[in-house]
Backbone atoms as SQL, in Angstrom:
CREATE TABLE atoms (id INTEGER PRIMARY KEY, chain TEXT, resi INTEGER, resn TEXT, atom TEXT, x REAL, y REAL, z REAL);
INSERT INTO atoms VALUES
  (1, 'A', 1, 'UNK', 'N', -241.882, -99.992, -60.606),
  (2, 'A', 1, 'UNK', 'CA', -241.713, -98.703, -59.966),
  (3, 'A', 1, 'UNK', 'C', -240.898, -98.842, -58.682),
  (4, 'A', 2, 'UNK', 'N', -241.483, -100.008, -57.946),
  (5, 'A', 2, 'UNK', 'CA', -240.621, -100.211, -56.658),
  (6, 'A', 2, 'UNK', 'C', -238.993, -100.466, -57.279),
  (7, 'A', 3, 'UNK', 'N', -238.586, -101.056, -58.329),
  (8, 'A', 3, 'UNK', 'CA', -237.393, -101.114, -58.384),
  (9, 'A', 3, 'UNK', 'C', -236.634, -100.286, -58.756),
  (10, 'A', 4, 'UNK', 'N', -237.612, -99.214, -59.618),
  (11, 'A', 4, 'UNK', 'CA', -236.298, -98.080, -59.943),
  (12, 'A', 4, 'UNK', 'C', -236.346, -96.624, -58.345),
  (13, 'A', 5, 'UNK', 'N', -237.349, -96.990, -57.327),
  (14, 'A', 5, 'UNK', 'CA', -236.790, -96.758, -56.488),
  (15, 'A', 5, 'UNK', 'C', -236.013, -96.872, -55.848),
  (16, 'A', 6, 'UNK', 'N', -235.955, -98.360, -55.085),
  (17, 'A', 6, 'UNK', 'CA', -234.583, -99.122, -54.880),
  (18, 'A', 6, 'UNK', 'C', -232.919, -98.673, -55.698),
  (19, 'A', 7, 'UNK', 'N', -233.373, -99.016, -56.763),
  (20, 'A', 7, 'UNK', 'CA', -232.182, -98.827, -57.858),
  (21, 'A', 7, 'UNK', 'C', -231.608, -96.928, -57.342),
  (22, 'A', 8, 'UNK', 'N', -232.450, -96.344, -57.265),
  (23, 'A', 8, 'UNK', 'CA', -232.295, -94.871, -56.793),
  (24, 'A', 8, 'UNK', 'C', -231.726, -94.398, -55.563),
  (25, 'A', 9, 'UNK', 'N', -231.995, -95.220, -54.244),
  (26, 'A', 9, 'UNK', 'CA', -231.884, -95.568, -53.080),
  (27, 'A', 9, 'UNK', 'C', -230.358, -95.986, -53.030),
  (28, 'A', 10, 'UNK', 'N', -230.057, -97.076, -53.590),
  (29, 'A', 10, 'UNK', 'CA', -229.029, -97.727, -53.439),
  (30, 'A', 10, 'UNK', 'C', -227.822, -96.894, -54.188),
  (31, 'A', 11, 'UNK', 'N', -228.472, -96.434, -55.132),
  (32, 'A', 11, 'UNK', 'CA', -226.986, -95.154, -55.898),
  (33, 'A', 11, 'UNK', 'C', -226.885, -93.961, -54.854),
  (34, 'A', 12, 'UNK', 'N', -227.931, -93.295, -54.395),
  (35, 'A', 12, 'UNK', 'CA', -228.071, -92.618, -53.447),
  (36, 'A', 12, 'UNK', 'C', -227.218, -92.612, -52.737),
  (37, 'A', 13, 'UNK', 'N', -227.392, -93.641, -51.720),
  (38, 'A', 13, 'UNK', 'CA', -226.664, -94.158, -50.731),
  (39, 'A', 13, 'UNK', 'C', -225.292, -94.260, -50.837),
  (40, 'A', 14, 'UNK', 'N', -224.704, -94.734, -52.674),
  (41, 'A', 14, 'UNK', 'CA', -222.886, -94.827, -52.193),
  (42, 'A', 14, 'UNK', 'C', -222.489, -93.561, -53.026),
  (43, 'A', 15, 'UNK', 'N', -223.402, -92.628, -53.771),
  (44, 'A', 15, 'UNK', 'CA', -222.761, -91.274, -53.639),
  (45, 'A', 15, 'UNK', 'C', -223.074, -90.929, -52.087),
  (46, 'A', 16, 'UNK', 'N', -223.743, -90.576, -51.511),
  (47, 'A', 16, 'UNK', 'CA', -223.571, -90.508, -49.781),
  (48, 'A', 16, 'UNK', 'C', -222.081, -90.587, -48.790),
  (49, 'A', 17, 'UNK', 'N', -222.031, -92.367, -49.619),
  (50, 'A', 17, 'UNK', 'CA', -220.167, -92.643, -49.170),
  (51, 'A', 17, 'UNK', 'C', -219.334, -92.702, -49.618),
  (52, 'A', 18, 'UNK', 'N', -219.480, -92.093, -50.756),
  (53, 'A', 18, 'UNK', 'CA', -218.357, -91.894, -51.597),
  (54, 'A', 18, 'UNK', 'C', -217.926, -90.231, -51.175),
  (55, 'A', 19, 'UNK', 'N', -219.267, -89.811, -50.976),
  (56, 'A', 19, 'UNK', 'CA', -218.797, -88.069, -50.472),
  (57, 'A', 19, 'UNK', 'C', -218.434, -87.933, -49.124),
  (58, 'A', 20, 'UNK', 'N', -218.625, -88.983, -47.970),
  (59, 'A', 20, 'UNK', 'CA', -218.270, -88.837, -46.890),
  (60, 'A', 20, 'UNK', 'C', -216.680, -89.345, -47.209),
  (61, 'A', 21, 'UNK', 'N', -216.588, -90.192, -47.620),
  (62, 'A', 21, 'UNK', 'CA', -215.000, -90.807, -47.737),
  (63, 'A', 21, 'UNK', 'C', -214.014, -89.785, -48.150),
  (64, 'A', 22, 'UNK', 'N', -214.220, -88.936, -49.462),
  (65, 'A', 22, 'UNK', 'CA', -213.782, -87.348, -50.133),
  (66, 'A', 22, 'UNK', 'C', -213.826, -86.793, -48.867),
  (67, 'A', 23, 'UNK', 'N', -214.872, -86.438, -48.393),
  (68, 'A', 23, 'UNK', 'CA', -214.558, -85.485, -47.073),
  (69, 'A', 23, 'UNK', 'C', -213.407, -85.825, -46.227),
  (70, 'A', 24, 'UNK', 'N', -213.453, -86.720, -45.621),
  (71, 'A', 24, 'UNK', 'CA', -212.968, -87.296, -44.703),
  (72, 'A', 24, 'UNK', 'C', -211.318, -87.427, -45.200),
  (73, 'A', 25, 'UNK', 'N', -211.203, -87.539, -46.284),
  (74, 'A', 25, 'UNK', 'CA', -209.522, -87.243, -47.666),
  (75, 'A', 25, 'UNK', 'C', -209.106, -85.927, -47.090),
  (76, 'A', 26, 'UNK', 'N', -210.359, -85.408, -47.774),
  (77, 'A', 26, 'UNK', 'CA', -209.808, -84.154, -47.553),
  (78, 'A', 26, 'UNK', 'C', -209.263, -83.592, -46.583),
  (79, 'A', 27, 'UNK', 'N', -210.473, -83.811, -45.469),
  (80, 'A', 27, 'UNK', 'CA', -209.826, -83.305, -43.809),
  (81, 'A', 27, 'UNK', 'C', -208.211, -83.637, -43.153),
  (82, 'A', 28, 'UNK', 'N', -208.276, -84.898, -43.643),
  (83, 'A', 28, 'UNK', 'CA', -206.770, -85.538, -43.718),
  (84, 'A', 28, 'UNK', 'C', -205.591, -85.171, -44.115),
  (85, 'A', 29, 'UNK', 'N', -206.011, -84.435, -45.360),
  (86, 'A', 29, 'UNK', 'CA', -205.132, -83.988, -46.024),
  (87, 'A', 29, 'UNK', 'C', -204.587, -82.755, -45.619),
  (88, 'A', 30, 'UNK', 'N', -205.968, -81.756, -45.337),
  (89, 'A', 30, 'UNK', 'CA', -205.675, -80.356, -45.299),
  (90, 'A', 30, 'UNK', 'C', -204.909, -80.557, -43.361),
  (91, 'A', 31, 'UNK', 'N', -205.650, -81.185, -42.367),
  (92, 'A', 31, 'UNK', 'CA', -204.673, -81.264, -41.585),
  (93, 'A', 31, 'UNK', 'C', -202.908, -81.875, -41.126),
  (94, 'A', 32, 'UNK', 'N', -202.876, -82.806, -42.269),
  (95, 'A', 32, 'UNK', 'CA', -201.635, -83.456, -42.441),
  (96, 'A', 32, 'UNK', 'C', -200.369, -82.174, -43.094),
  (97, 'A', 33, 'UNK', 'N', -201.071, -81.497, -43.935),
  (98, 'A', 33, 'UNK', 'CA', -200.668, -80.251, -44.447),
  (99, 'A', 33, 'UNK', 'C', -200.115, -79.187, -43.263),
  (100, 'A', 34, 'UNK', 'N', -200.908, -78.534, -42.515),
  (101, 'A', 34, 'UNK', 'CA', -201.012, -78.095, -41.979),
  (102, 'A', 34, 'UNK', 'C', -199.889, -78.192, -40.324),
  (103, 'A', 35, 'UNK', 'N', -200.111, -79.527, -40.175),
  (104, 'A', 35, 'UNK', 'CA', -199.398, -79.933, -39.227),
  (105, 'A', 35, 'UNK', 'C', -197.797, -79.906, -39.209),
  (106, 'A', 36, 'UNK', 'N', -197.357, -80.432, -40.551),
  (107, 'A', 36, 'UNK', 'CA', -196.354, -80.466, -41.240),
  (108, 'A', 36, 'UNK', 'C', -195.954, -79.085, -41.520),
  (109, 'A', 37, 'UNK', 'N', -196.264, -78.083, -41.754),
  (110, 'A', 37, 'UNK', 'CA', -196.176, -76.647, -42.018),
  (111, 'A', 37, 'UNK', 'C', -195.685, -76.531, -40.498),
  (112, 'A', 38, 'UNK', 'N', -196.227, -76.485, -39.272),
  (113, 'A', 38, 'UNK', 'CA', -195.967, -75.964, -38.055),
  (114, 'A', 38, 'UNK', 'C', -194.690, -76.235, -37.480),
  (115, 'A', 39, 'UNK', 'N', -194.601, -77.842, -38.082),
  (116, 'A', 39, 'UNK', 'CA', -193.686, -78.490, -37.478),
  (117, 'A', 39, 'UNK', 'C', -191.869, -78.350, -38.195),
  (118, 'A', 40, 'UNK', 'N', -192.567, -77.752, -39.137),
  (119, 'A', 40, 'UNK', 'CA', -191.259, -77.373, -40.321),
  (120, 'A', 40, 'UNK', 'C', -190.884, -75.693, -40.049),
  (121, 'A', 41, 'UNK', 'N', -192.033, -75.229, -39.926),
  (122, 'A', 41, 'UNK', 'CA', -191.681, -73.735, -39.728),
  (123, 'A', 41, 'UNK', 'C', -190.979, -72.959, -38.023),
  (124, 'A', 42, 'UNK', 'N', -191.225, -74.658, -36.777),
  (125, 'A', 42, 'UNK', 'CA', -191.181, -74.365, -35.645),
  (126, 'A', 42, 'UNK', 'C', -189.452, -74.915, -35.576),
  (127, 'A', 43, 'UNK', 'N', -188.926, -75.740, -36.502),
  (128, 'A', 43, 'UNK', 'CA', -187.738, -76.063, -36.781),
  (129, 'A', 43, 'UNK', 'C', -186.870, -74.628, -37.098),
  (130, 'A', 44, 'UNK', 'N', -187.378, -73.828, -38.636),
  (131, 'A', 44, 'UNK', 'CA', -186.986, -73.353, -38.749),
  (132, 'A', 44, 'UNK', 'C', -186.088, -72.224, -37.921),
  (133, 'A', 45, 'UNK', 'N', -187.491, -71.836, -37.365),
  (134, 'A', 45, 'UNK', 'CA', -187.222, -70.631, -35.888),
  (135, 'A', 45, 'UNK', 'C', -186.249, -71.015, -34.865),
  (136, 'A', 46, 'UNK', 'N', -185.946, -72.311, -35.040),
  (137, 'A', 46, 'UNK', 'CA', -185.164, -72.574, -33.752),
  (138, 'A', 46, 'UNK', 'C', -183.664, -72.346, -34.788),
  (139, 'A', 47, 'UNK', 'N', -183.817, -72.977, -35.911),
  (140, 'A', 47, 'UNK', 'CA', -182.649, -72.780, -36.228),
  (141, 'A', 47, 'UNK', 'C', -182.354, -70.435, -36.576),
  (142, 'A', 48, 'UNK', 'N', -183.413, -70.193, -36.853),
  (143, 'A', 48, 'UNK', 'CA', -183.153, -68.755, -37.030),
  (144, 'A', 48, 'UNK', 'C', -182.655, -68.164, -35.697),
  (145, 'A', 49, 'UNK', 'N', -183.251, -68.654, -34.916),
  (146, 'A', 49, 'UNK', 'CA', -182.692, -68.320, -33.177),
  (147, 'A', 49, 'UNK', 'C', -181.503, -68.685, -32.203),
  (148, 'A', 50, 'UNK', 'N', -181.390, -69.840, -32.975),
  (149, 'A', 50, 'UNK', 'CA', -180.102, -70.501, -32.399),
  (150, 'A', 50, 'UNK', 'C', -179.194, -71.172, -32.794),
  (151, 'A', 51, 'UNK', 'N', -179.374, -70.936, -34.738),
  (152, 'A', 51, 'UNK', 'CA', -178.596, -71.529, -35.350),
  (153, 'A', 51, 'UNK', 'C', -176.906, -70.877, -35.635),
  (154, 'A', 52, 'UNK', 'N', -176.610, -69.407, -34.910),
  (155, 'A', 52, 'UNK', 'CA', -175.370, -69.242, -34.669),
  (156, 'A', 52, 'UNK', 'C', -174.130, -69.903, -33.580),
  (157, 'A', 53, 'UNK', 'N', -174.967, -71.030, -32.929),
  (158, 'A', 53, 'UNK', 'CA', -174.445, -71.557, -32.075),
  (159, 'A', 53, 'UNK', 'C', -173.598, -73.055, -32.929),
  (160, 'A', 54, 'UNK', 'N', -174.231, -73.419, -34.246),
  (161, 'A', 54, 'UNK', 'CA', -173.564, -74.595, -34.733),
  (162, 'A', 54, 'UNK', 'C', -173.154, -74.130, -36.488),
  (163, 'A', 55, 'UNK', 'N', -173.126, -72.856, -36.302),
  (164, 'A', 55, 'UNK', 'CA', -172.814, -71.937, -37.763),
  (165, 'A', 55, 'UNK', 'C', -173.628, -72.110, -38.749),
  (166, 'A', 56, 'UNK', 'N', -175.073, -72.149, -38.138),
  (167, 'A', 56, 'UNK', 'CA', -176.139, -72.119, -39.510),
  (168, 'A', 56, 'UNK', 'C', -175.967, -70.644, -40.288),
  (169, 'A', 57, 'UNK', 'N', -176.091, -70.658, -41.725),
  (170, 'A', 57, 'UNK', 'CA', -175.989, -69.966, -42.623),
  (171, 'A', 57, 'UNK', 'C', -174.624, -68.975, -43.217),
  (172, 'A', 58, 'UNK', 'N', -173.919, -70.277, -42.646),
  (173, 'A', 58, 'UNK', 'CA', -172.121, -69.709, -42.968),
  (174, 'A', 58, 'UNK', 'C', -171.557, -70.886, -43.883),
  (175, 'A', 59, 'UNK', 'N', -170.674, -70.322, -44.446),
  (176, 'A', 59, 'UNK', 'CA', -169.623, -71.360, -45.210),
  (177, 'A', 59, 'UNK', 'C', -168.741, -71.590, -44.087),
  (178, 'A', 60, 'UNK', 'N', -168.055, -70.882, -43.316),
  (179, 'A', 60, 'UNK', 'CA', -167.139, -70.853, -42.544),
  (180, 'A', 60, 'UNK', 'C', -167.151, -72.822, -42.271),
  (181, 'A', 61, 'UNK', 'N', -165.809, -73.131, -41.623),
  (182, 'A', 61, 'UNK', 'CA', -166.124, -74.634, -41.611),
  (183, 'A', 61, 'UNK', 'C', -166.200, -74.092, -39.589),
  (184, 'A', 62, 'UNK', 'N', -166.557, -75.290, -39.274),
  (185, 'A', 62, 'UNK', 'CA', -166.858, -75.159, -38.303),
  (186, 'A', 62, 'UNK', 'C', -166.105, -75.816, -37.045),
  (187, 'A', 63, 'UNK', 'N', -166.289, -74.698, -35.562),
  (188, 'A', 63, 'UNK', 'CA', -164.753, -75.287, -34.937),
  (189, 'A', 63, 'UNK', 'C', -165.332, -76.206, -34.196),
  (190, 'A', 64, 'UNK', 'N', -164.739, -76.518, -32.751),
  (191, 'A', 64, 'UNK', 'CA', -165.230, -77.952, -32.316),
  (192, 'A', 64, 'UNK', 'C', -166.207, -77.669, -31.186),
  (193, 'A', 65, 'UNK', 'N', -166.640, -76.527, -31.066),
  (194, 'A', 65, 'UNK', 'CA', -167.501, -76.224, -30.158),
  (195, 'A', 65, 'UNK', 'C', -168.587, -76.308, -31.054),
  (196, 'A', 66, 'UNK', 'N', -168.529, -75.559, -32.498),
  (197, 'A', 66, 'UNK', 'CA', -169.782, -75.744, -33.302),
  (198, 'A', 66, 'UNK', 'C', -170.468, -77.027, -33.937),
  (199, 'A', 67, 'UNK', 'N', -169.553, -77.895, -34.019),
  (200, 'A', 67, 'UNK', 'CA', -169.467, -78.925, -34.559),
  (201, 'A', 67, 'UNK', 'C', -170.300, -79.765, -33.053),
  (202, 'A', 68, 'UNK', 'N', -169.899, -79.720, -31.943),
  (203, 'A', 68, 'UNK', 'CA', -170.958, -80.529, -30.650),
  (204, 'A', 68, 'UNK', 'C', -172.034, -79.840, -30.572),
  (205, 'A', 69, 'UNK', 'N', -172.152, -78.406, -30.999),
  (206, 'A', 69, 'UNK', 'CA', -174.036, -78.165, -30.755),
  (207, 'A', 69, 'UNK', 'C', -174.824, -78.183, -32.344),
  (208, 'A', 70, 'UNK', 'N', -173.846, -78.504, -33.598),
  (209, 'A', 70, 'UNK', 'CA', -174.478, -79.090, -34.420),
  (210, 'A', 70, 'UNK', 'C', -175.192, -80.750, -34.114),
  (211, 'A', 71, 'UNK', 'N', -174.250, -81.300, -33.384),
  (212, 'A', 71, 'UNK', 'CA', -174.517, -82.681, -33.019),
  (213, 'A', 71, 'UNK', 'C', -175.931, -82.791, -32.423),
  (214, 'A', 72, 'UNK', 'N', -175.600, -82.093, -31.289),
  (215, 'A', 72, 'UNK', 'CA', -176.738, -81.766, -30.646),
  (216, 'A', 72, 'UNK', 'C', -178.222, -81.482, -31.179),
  (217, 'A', 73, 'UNK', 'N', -178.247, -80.337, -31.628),
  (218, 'A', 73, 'UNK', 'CA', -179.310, -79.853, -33.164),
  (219, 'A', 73, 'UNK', 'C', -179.878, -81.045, -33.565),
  (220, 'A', 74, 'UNK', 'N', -179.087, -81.440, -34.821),
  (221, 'A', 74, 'UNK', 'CA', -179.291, -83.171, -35.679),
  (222, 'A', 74, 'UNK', 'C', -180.072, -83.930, -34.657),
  (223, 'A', 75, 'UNK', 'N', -179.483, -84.464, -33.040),
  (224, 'A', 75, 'UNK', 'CA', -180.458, -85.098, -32.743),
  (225, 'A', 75, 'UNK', 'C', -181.320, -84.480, -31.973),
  (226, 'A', 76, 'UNK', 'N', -181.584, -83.445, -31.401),
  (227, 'A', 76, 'UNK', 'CA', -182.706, -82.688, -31.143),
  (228, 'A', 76, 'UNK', 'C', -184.253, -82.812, -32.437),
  (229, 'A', 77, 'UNK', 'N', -183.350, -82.349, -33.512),
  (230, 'A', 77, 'UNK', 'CA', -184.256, -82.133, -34.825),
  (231, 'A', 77, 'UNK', 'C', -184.848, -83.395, -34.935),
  (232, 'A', 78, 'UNK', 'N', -183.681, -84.398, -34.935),
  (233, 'A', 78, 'UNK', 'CA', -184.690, -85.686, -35.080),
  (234, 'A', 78, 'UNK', 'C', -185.656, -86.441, -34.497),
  (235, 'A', 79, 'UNK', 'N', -185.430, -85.873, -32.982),
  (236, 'A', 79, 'UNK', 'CA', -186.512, -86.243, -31.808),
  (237, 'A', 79, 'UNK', 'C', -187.715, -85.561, -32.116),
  (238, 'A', 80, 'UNK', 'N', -187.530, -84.176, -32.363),
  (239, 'A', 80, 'UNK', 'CA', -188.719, -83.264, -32.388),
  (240, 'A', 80, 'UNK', 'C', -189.627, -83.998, -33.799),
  (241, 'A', 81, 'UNK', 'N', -188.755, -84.368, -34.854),
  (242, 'A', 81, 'UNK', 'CA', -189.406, -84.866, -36.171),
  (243, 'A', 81, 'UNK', 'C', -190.234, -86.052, -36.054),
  (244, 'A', 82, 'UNK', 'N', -189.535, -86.932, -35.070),
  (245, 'A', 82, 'UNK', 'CA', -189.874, -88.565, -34.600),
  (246, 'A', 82, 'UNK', 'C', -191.621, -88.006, -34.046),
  (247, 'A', 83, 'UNK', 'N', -191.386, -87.558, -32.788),
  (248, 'A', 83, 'UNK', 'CA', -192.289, -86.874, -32.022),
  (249, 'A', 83, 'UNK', 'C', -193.644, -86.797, -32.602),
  (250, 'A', 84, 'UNK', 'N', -193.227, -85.399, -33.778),
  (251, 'A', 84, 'UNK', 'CA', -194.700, -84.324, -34.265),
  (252, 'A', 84, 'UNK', 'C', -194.892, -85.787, -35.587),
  (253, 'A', 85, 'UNK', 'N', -194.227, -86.598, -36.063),
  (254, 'A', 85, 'UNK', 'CA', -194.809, -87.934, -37.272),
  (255, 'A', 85, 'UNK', 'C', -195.878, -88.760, -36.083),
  (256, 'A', 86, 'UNK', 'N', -195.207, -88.862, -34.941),
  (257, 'A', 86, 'UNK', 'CA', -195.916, -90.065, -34.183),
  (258, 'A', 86, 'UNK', 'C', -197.649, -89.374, -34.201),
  (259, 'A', 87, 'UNK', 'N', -197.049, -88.173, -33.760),
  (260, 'A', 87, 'UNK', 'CA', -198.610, -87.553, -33.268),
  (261, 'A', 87, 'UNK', 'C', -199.135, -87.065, -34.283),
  (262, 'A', 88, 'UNK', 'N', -198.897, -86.695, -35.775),
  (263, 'A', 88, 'UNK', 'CA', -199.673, -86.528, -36.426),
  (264, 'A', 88, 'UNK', 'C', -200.563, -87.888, -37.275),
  (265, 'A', 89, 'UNK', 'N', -199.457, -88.951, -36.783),
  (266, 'A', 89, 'UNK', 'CA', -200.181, -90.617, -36.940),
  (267, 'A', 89, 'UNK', 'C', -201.351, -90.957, -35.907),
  (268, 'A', 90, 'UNK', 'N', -200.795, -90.290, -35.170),
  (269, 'A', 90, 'UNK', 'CA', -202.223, -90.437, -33.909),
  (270, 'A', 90, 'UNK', 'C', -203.483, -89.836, -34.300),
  (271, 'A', 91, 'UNK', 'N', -203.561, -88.722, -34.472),
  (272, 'A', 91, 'UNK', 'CA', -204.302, -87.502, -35.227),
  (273, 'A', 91, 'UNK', 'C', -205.061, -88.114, -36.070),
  (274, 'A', 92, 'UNK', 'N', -204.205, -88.612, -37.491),
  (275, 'A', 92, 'UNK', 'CA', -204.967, -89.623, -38.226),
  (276, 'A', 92, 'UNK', 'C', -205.798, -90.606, -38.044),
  (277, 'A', 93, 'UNK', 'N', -205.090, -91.428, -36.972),
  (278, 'A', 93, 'UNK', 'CA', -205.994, -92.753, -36.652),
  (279, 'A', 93, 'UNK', 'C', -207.305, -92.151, -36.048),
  (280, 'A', 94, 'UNK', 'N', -207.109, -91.051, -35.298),
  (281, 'A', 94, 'UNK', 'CA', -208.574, -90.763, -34.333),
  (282, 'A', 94, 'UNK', 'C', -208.959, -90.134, -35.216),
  (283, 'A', 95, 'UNK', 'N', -208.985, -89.703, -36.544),
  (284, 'A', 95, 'UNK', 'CA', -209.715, -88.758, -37.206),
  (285, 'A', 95, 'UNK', 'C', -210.685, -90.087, -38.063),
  (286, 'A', 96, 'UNK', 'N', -210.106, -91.499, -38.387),
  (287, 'A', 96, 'UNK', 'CA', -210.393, -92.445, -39.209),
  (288, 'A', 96, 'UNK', 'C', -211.678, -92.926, -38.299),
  (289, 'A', 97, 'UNK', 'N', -212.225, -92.695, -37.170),
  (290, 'A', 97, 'UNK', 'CA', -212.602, -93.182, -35.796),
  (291, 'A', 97, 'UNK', 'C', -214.308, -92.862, -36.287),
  (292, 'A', 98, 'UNK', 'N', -213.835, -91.544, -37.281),
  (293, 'A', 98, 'UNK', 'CA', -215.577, -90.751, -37.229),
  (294, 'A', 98, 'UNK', 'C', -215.625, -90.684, -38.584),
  (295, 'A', 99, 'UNK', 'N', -217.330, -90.476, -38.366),
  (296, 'A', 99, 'UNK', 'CA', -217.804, -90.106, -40.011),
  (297, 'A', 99, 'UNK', 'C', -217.820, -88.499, -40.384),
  (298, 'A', 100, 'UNK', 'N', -217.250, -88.437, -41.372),
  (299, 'A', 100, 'UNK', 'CA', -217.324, -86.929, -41.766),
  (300, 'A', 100, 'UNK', 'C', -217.720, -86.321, -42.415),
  (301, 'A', 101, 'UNK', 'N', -218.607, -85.208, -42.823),
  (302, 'A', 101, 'UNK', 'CA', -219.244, -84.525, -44.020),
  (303, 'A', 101, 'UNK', 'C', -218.723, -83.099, -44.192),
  (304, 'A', 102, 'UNK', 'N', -218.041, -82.990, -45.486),
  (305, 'A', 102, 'UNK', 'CA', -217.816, -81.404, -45.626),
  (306, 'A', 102, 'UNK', 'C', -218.905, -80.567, -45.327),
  (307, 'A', 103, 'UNK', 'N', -219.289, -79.430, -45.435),
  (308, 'A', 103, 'UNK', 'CA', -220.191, -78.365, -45.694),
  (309, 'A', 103, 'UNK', 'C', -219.700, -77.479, -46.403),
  (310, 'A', 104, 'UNK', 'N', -219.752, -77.806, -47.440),
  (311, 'A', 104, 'UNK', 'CA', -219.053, -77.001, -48.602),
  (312, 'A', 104, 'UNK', 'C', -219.296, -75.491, -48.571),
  (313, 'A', 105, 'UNK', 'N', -218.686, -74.992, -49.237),
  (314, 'A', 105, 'UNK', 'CA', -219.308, -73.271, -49.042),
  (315, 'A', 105, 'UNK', 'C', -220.691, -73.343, -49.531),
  (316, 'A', 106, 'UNK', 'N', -221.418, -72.433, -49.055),
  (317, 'A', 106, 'UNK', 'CA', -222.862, -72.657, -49.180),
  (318, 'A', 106, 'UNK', 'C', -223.423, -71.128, -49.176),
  (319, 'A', 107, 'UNK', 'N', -224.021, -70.879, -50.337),
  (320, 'A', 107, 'UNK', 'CA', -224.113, -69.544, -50.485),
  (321, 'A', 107, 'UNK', 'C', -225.897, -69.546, -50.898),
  (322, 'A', 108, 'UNK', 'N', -226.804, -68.709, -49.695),
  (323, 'A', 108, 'UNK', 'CA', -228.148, -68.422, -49.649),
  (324, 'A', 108, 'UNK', 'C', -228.248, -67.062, -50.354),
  (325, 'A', 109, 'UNK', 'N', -229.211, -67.364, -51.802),
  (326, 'A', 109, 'UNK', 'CA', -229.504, -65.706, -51.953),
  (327, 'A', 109, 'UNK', 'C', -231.152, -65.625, -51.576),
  (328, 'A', 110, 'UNK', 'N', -231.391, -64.705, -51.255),
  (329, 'A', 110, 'UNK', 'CA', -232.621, -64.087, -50.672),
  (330, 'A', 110, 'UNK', 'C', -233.383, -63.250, -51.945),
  (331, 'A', 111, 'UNK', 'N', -234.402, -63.913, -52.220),
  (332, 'A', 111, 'UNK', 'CA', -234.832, -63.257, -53.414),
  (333, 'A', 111, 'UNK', 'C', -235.604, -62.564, -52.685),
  (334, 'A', 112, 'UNK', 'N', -236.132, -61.220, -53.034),
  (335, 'A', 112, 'UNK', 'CA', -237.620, -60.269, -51.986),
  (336, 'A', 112, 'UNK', 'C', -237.939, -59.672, -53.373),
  (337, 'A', 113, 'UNK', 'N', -239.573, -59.693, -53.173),
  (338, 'A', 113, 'UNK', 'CA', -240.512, -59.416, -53.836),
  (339, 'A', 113, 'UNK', 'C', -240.252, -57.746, -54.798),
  (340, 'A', 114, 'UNK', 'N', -240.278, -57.914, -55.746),
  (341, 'A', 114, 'UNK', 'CA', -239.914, -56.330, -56.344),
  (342, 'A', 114, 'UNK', 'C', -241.449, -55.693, -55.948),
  (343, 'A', 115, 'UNK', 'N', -241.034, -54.038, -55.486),
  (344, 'A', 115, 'UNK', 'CA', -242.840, -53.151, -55.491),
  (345, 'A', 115, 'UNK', 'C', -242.759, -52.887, -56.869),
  (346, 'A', 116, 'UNK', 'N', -243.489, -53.465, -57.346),
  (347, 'A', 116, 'UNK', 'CA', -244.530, -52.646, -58.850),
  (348, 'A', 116, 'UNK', 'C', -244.447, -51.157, -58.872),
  (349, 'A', 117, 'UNK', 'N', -244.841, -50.654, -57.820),
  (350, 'A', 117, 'UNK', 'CA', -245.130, -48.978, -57.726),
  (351, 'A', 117, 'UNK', 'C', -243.909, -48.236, -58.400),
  (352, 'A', 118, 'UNK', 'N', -244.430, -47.681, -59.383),
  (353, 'A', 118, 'UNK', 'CA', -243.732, -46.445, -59.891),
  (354, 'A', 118, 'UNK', 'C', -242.978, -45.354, -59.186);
């Protein structure tokens, strides 16, 4: 009897960490997601805002004024990209730091007593 407690205990235990580890995926994931969304959509805006300065969304070829604040852009974009990777690597590592448990959606129904009375 003591052993198929044990035996119970011990499965217990690595579904336990097997569901903290899933959690902890997940969180990773959905913020890696997330981060990446901001950092793509905060690009965008700059180019929607200021991308007539290096002829974003033209065929036109471009003259030599557009052509130095395209330059510019490219490595702007790439600093800002370098930047939001470093810190969403940071993010990660301190997120790896803790233990985590989802709380899945969790839905209480309230059963109450039916009255008999007619």
């Amino acid at each position: 009897m003591e052993d198929l407690h044990k035996i119970y205990q011990q499965a217990r235990k690595a579904n336990e960490e097997k569901y903290a580890l899933g959690s902890k995926r997940r969180l990773m994931k959905n913020i890696e997601k997330k981060f990446k969304t901001a950092m793509i959509g905060s690009l965008v805006r700059c180019e929607q805002f200021l991308g007539q300065l290096w002829g974003f969304g033209t065929d036109e070829p471009l003259n030599a004024e557009q052509e130095r604040y395209y330059e510019i852009w490219q490595n702007l974009r790439t600093e800002i990209l370098n930047h939001c990777n470093s810190q969403l690597r940071a993010a990660m590592d301190e997120i790896m730091q803790y233990d985590i448990k989802w709380n899945q959606y969790k839905v209480d129904f309230i059963v109450k007593p039916r009255d008999n009375r007619s």
